[in-house]
C-alpha positions as CSV (number, residue, x, y, z in Angstrom):
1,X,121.4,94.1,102.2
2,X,125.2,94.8,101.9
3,X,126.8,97.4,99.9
4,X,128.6,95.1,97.9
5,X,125.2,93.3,97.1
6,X,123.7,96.9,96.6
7,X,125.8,98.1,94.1
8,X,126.1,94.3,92.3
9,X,122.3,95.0,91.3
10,X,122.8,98.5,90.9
11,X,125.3,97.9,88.1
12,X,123.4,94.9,86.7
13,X,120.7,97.1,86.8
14,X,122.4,100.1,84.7
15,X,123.9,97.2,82.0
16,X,120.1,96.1,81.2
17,X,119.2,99.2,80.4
18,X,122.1,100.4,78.6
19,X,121.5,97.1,76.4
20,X,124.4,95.3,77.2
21,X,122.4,92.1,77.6
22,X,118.5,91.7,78.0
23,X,116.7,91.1,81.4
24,X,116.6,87.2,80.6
25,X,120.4,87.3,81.4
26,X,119.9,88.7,84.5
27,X,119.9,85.1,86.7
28,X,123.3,84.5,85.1
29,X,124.7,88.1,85.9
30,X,123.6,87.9,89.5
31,X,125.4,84.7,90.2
32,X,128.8,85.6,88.4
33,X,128.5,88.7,90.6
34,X,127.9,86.8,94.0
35,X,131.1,84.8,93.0
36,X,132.9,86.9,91.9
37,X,132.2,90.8,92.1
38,X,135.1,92.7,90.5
39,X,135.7,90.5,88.2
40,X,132.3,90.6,86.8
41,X,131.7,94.1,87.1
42,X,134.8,94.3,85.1
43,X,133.2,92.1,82.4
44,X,130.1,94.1,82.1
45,X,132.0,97.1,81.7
46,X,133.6,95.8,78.7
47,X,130.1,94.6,77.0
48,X,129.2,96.8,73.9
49,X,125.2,97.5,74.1
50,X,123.2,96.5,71.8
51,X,119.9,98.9,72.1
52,X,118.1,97.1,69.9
53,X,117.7,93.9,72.6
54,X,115.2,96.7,74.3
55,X,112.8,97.0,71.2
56,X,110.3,94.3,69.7
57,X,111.0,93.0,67.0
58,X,109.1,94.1,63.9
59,X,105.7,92.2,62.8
60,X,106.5,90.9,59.2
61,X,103.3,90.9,57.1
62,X,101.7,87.7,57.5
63,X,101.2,86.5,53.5
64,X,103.7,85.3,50.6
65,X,105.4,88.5,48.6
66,X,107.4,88.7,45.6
67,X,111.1,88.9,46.0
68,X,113.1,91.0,43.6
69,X,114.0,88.4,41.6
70,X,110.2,87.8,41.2
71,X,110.1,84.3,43.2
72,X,107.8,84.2,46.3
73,X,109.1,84.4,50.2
74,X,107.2,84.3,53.4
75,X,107.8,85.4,56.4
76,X,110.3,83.2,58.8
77,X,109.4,82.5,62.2
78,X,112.1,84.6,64.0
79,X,111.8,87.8,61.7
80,X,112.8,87.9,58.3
81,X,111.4,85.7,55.0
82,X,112.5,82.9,53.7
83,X,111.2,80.8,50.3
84,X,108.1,78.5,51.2
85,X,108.2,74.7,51.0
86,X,106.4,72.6,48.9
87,X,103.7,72.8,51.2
88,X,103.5,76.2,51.0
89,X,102.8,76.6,47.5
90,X,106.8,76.9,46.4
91,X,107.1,78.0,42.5
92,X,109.1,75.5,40.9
């Protein structure tokens, strides 16, 4: 492997960690590097990380709960809660 190749991974490597973008990005990275390495490496510099993209996101508790202003929610299915459906058993 070349140096330039080397040290494309190295600091793709170093960005994934830091939490500048998650390991699922890593394709797109490596291909914007073989085109175009400075430029690139440039553009990760500038990222901001984001630590949280390392953690899991927190388990919301699986049954209906009272909102503050007393009306039911559930959880949503990418995190938070949302109000349930008819379906559900939404209060009216």
């Amino acid at each position: 492997m070349s140096n330039a190749i080397e040290e494309g991974k190295r600091v793709i490597d170093e960005a994934i960690r830091a939490g500048k973008f998650p390991e699922s990005r890593r394709g797109a990275y490596e291909r914007a590097m073989a085109r175009d390495p400075r430029g690139t490496t440039k553009l990760i510099a500038s990222l901001t990380p984001a630590p949280e993209l390392g953690k899991a996101p927190e388990r919301t508790p699986r049954g209906p709960i009272a909102s503050d202003g007393g009306r039911r929610i559930v959880p949503a299915m990418h995190g938070g809660y949302r109000f349930p459906t008819k379906l559900e058993g939404a209060q009216s």
